[in-house]
C-alpha positions as a Markdown table, in Angstrom:
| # | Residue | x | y | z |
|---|---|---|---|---|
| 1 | Unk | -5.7 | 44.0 | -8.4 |
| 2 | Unk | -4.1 | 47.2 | -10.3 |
| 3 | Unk | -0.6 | 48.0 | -10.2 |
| 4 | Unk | 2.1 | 50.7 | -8.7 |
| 5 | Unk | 0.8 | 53.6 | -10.9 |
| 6 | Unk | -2.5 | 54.2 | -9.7 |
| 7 | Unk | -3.9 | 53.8 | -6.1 |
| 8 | Unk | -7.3 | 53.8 | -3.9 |
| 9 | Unk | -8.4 | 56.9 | -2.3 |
| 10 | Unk | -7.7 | 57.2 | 1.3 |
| 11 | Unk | -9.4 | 55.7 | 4.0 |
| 12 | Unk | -10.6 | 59.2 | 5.2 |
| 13 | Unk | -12.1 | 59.7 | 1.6 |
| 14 | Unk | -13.7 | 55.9 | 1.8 |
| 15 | Unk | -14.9 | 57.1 | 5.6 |
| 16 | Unk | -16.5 | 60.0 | 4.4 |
| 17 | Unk | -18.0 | 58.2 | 1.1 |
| 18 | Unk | -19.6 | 55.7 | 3.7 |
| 19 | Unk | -20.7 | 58.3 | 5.8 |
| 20 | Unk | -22.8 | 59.9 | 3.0 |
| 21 | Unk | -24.3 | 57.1 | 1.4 |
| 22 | Unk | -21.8 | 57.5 | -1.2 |
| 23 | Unk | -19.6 | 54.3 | -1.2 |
| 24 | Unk | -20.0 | 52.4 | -4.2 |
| 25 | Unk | -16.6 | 50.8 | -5.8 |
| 26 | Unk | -17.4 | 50.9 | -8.9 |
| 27 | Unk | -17.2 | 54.8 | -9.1 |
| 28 | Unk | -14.2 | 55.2 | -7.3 |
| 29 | Unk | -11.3 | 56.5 | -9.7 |
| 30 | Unk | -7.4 | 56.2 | -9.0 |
| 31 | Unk | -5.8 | 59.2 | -8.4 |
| 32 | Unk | -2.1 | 59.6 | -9.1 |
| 33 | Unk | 0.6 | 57.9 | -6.9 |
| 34 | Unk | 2.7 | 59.7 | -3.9 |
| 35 | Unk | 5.4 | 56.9 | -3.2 |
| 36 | Unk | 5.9 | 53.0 | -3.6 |
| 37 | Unk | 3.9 | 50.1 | -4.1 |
| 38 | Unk | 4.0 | 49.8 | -0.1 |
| 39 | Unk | 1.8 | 52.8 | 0.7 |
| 40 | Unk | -0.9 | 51.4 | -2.1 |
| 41 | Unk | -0.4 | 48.3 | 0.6 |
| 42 | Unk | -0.5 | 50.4 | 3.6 |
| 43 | Unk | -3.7 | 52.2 | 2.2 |
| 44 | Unk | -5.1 | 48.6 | 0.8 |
| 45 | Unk | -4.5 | 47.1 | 4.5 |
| 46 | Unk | -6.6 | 50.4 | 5.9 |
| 47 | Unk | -9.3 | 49.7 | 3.4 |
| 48 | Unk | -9.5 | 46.4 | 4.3 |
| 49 | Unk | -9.8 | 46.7 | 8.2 |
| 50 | Unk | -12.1 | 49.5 | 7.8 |
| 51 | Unk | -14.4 | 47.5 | 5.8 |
| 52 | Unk | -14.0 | 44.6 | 8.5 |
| 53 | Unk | -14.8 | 46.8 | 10.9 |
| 54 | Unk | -18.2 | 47.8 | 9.2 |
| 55 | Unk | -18.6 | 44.1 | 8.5 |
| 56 | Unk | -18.2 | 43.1 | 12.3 |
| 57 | Unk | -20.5 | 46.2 | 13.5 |
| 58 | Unk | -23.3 | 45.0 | 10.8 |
| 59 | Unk | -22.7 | 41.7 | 12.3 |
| 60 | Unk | -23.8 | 42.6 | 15.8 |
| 61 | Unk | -26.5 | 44.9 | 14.5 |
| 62 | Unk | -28.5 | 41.7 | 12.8 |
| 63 | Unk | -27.1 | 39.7 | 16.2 |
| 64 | Unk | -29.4 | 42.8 | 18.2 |
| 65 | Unk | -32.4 | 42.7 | 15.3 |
| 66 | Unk | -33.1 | 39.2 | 15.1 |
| 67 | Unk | -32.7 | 38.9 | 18.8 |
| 68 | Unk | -35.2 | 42.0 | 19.5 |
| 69 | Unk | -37.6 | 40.1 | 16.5 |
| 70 | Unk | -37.6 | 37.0 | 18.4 |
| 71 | Unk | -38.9 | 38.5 | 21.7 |
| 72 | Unk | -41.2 | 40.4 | 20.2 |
| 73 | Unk | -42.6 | 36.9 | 18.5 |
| 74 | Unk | -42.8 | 34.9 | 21.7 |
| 75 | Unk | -44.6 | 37.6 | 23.5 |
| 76 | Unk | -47.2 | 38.1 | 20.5 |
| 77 | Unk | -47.4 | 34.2 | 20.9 |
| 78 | Unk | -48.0 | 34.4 | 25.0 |
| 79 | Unk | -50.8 | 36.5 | 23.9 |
| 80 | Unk | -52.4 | 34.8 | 21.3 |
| 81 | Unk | -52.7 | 32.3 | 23.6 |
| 82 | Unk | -53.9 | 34.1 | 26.6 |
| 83 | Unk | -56.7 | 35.6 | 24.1 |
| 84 | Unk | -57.6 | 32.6 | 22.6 |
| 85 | Unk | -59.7 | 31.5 | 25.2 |
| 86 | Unk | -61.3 | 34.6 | 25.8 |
| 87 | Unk | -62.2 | 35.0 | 22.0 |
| 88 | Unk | -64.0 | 31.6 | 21.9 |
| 89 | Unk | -66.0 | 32.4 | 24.9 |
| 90 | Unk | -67.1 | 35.5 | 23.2 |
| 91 | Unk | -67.8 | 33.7 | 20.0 |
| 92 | Unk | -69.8 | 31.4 | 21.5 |
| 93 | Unk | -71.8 | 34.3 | 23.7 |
| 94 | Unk | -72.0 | 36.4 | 20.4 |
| 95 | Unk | -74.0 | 33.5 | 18.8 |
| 96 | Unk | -76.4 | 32.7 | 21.4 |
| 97 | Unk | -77.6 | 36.2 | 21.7 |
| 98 | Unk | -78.0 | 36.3 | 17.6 |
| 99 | Unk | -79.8 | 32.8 | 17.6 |
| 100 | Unk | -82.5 | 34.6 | 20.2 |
């Protein structure tokens, strides 16, 4: 991935990027090492539970959506077909007052 002389930034500056709308990887520059190859692990590790943990939340959130969607279908079904009826009555009323 990149080696010992540069690292991520820290998963307070990645929380606050995500925060803001701001998180894009691309635009993310290394900033100049304070210890071993173990903190870049430590702070990889971090970044990499934090972004599971967004993951996993975003996860549920679509779980809630689609579930919410899915009611919302049936009922518009139940009343399609509950109007149905009335609608073809109507039609059929509507057109025997036009034909007089």
């Amino acid at each position: 991935m990149y080696d010992c002389q540069q690292r991520l930034p820290s998963v307070s500056l990645l929380q606050r990027r995500f925060r803001a709308g701001r998180f894009r990887t691309r635009r993310l520059l290394p900033l100049p090492i304070f210890g071993s190859c173990t903190h870049i692990m430590d702070d990889d590790s971090a970044d990499i539970e934090l972004l599971e943990q967004h993951l996993n939340r975003s996860r549920q959130l679509s779980t809630r959506v689609t579930s919410v969607l899915q009611k919302f279908d049936r009922r518009l079904q139940t009343l399609e077909q509950s109007i149905l009826p009335l609608h073809k009555s109507t039609h059929s009323l509507t057109r025997l007052v036009d034909s007089q």
